[in-house]
LUMDRENKOL-400998 format. One line per 10 residues: for each residue y, z, x negated of C-alpha. Coordinates in steps of 0.25 Angstrom, whole numbers. Layout:
// residues N
Y Z X; ...
END
This chain:
// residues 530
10 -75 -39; 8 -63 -49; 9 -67 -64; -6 -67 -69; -11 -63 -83; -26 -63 -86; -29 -48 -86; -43 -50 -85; -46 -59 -98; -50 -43 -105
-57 -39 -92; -65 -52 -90; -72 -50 -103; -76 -35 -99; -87 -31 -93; -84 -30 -79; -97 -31 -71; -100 -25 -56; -107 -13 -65; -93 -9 -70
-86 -12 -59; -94 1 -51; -93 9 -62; -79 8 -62; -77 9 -48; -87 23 -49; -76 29 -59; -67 25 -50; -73 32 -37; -77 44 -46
-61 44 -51; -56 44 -37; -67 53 -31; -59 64 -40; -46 60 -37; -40 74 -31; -52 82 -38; -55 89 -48; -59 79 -59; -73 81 -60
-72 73 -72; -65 83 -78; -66 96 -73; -58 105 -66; -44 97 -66; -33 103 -78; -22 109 -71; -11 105 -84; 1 117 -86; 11 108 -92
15 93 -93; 27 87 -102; 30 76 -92; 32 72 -80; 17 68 -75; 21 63 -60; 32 52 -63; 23 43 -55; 27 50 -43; 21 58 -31
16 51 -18; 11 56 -5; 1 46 4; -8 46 15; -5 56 26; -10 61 37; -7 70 47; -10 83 37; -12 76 24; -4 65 13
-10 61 -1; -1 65 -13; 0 58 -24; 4 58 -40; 0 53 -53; 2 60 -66; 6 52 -77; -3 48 -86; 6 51 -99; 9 63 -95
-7 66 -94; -10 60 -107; 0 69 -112; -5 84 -107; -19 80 -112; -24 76 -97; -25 63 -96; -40 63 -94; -40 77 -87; -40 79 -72
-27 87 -69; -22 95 -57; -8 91 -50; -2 99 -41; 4 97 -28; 16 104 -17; 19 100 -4; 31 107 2; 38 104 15; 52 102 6
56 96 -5; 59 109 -11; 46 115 -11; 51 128 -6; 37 129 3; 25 123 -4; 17 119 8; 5 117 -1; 0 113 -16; -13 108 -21
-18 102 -35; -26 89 -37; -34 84 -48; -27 71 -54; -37 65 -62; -37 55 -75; -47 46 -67; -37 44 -57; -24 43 -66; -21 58 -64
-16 51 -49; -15 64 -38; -19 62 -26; -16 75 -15; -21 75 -2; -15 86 6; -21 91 19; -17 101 28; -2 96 30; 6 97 43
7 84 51; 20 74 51; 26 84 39; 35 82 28; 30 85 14; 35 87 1; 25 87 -12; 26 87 -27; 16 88 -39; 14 96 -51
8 96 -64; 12 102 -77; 23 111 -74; 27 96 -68; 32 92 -54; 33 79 -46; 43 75 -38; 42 77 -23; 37 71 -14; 38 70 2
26 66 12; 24 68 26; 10 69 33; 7 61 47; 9 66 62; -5 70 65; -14 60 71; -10 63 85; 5 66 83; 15 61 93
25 58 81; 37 48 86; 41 41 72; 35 38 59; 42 29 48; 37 23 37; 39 13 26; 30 -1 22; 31 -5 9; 23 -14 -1
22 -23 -14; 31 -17 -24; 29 -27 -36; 37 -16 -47; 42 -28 -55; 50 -35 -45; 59 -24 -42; 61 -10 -39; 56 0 -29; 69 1 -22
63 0 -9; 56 14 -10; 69 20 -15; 73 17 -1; 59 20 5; 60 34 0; 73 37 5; 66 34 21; 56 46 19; 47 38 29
33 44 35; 26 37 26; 26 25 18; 15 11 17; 13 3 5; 7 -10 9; 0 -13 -3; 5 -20 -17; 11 -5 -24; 8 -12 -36
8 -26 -44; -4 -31 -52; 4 -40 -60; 17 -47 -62; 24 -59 -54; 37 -65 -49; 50 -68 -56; 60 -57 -56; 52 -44 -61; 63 -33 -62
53 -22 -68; 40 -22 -76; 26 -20 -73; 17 -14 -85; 7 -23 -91; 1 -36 -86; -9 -39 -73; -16 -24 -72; -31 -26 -68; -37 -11 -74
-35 3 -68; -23 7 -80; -17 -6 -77; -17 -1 -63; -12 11 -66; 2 8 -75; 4 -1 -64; 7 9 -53; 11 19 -62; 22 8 -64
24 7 -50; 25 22 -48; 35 23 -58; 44 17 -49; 54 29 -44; 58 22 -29; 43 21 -27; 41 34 -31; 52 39 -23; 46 32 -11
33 40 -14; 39 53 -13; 46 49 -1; 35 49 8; 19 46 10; 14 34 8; 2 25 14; -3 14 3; -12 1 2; -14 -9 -8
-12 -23 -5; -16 -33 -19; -7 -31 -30; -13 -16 -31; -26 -24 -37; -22 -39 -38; -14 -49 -31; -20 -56 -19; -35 -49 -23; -44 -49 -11
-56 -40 -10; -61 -41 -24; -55 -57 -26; -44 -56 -37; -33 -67 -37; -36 -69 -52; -48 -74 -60; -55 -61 -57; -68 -56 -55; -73 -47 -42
-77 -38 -54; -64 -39 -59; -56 -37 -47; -64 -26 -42; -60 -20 -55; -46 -21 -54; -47 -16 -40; -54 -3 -43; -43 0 -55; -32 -6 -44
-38 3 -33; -38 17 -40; -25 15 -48; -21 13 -32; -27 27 -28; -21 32 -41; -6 30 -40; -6 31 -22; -7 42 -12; -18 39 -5
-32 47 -2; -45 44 -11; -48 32 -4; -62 35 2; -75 23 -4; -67 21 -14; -76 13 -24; -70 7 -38; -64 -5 -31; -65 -2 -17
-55 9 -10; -54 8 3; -39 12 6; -36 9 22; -34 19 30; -28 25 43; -14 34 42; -10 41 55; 3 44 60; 3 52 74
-1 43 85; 11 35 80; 5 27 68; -8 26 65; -9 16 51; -19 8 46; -17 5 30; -24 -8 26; -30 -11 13; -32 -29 15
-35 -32 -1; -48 -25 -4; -58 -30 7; -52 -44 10; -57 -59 10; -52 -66 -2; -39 -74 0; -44 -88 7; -39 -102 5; -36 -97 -11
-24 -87 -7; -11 -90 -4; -6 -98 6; -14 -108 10; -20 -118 21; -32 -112 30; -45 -115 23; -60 -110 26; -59 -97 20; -47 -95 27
-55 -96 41; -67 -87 38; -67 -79 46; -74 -68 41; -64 -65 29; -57 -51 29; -42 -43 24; -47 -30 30; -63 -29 25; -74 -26 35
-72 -11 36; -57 -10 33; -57 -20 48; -64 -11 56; -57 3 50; -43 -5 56; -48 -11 68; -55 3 71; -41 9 69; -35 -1 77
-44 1 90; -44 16 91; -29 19 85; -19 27 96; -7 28 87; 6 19 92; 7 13 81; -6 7 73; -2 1 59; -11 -9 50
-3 -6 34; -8 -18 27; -5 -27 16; -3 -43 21; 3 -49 32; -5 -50 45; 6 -58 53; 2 -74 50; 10 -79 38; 7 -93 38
15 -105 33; 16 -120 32; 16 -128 19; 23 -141 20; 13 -149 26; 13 -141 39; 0 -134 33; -2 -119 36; -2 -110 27; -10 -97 26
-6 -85 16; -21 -81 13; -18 -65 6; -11 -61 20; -20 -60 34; -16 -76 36; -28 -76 26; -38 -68 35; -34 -74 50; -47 -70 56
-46 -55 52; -31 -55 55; -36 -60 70; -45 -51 71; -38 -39 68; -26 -42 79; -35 -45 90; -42 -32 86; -26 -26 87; -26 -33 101
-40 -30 106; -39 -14 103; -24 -13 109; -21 -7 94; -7 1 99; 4 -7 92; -1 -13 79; 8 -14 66; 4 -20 54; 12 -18 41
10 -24 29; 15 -27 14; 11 -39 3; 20 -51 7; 33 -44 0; 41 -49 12; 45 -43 26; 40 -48 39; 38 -44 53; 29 -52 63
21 -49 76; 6 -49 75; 0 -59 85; -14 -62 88; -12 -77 85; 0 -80 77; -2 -94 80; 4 -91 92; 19 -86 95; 13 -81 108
2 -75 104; -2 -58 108; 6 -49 97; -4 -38 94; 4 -31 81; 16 -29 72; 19 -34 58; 29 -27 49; 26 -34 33; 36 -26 23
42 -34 11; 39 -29 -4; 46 -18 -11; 49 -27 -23; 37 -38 -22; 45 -52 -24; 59 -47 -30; 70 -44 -21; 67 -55 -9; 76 -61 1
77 -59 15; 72 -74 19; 64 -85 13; 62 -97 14; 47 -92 14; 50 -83 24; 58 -91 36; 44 -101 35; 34 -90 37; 43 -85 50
45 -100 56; 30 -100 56; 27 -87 58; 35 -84 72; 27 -71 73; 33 -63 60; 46 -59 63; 53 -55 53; 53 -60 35; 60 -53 24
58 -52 10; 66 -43 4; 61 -31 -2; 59 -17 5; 51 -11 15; 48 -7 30; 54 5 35; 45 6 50; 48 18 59; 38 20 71
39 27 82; 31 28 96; 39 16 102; 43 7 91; 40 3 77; 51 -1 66; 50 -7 55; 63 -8 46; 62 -20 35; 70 -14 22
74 -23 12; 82 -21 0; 91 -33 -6; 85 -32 -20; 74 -27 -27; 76 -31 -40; 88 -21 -43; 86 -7 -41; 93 2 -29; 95 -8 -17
99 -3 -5; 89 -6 9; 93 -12 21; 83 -14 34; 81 -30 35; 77 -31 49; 68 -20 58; 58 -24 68; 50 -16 78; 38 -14 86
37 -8 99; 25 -1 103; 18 -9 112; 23 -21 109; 18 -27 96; 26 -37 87; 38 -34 79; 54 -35 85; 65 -37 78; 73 -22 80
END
């Protein structure tokens, strides 16, 4: 469990009341209602003729894409603001895209407002591209110019495309070890790449911390903000940034660990919390390439969402932390109790549910992807007295939901369903049954969970944990925690899905190997050992 301070001794004697907490999430709407604008705040943007340093050594990004569009991303750094005089000024960055690396054709080149309320954060979305294309980007401000970056738009919506390869990858705790994993990711050049949710740590925990976080337990937008510009520091996960566009969620330790809804683990207050999670939410839109996120409202921002990949892949990216039942039975794992089997409890929120089951019913792509954060496959154990156990944080924690979704995958012949998923810092591989009590039981879906990039140290390929959870588990197929990530390659008639792990984490540079690789046929659902 994370080490815990008591970051809200100063805040508890504030004035925190409902009143301030719409007023701060007005600011917050009228801030992100600007991003990409002139900052009407300020006038007309200030274009800036020269800058000392370097303002973009937080990296480029791309994010987002569609069949003519992708999202790009940077941030200037603050210093470098403070130091031409604009740190409160809106200011204008411009952008190329070319179809090399050298930029002997710019293709196209725009200017967007980065603006203080947002953190001078830049968020691009260029329209009019060529479907299933290769671009290269870069930035300028100052007389100064990023580095470049490459992105790729998807096959239009009703493209016969044969192959598309992407990468899962989640928790990345920054002081248990180092981002070599993206070093490799990078290298791949896939079509796109998922995070699963856990970019970033709240707070401190576990033994062996190779590297160091800034501060204490963050709870307030700046707090936020040095946090991921910690993260983003990081040169393999910039690297990996460049390398291709990315699809991102959050999972809980974007806000707070094992929040639900607006329920916080520690001694907060729904006040409180919803606080946080309005400074969590935009310091998330402020460092990611995603669109502006539409309803957002202080501490509510709706981030699922469809991505379409040809009639090959048609993903559905998840958000199951902000609309979901508290944790029953106290957390954890734990015997069945009475919250546990109402029935009425929810992960997915009223209107998330019927957006995916919608999706689910009327998709005609092969392949139909549900990108989520916690494991769907049953998970239970037994304590020593023969007693089950349920872990609560995971979909074990919300049975009824969980059935209701696979018989919804059954009843509307959902072409070959593949959930992938983050949070557990472990990897796994298991078929999707409609009652997991039962070996025999209908296989209606796939499984594929990806390990951590450093979350938990350097890991082993077997546990003690780990052999008990498959002896009472004969659905998952597969358990390794090392560190690493999914490589998965899909095609019209198979789907592969390649475990990489790396020996160490804790020491810079490891080489990567593939642990074990498991498919799906279309077709046929439940995973095989390739």
């Amino acid at each position: 469990m994370p080490i815990r301070t008591d970051p809200w001794l100063a805040l508890a004697n504030s004035s925190i009341s409902r009143r301030n907490l719409l007023k701060s999430g007005a600011k917050l709407t009228a801030a992100l209602a600007l991003g990409g604008l002139p900052n009407l705040l300020h006038g007309a943007s200030k274009r800036l003729s020269r800058l000392q340093a370097d303002p973009f050594y937080l990296g480029i990004a791309s994010g987002d894409p569609t069949s003519d569009s992708v999202v790009l991303w940077t941030r200037l750094a603050s210093e470098v603001m403070i130091a031409a005089n604009a740190a409160l000024d809106a200011v204008d960055v411009d952008y190329e895209i070319a179809d090399s690396r050298a930029f002997s054709t710019i293709l196209r080149r725009g200017s967007i407002a980065a603006t203080p309320e947002l953190g001078h954060s830049a968020h691009a979305e260029v329209r009019g591209l060529d479907p299933d294309t290769e671009y290269f980007y870069r930035w300028h401000i100052g007389g100064i110019t990023s580095s470049v970056g490459r992105t790729k738009t998807a096959p239009a919506a009703n493209a016969s495309n044969q192959e598309f390869r992407f990468a899962i990858a989640s928790c990345q705790q920054y002081e248990h070890g180092f981002f070599t994993a993206y070093d490799h990711m990078a290298a791949e050049e896939f079509d796109l790449i998922t995070h699963l949710g856990d970019y970033i740590y709240e707070s401190s925990w576990g033994k062996v911390r190779v590297r160091a976080h800034e501060g204490p337990e963050i709870i307030n937008l700046s707090d936020y903000r040095a946090r991921y510009t910690t993260y983003k520091s990081d040169p393999d996960l910039q690297a990996a940034h460049a390398s291709a566009p990315w699809a991102v969620t959050w999972d809980d330790h974007e806000v707070d660990n094992n929040y639900a809804a607006d329920i916080g683990e520690d001694e907060q207050t729904t006040e409180q919390l919803l606080m946080r999670r309005a400074a969590a939410y935009q310091a998330f839109y402020e460092f990611m390439p995603i669109r502006l996120p539409i309803g957002r409202q202080g501490p509510s921002m709706p981030i699922y969402r469809r991505l379409r990949f040809g009639n090959l892949l048609e993903m559905n990216v998840l958000d199951t932390r902000q609309y979901r039942s508290d944790q029953a039975c106290g957390d954890g794992r734990k015997p069945s109790c009475m919250a546990h089997q109402d029935r009425s409890r929810t992960l997915l929120g009223t209107a998330q549910k019927k957006w995916l089951k919608d999706s689910l019913a009327t998709t005609d792509a092969t392949w139909n992807v549900l990108a989520q954060q916690v494991m769907m496959a049953s998970l239970r154990s037994l304590n020593e007295s023969g007693e089950e156990l349920w872990p609560m944080d995971i979909w074990d924690g919300y049975p009824y939901e969980r059935q209701e979704l696979l018989e919804h995958l059954d009843q509307v012949k959902t072409p070959n369903p593949v959930v992938i998923t983050g949070d557990i810092h472990s990897n796994w591989a298991a078929d999707l049954k409609l009652d997991f009590d039962k070996q025999s039981s209908k296989t209606v879906g796939s499984e594929f969970v990806g390990t951590s990039i450093t979350s938990g140290g350097d890991g082993a390929d077997m546990t003690d944990y780990g052999r008990a959870l498959l002896a009472n588990n004969p659905h998952v197929k597969f358990y390794n925690a090392q560190r690493g990530y999914i490589a998965a390659t899909v095609t019209p008639t198979l789907w592969r899905s390649d475990y990489k792990v790396l020996p160490k984490i804790t020491e810079a540079g490891a080489p990567i190997s593939i642990r074990k690789t498991y498919v799906v046929e279309a077709g046929k659902p439940g995973v095989q050992e390739a």
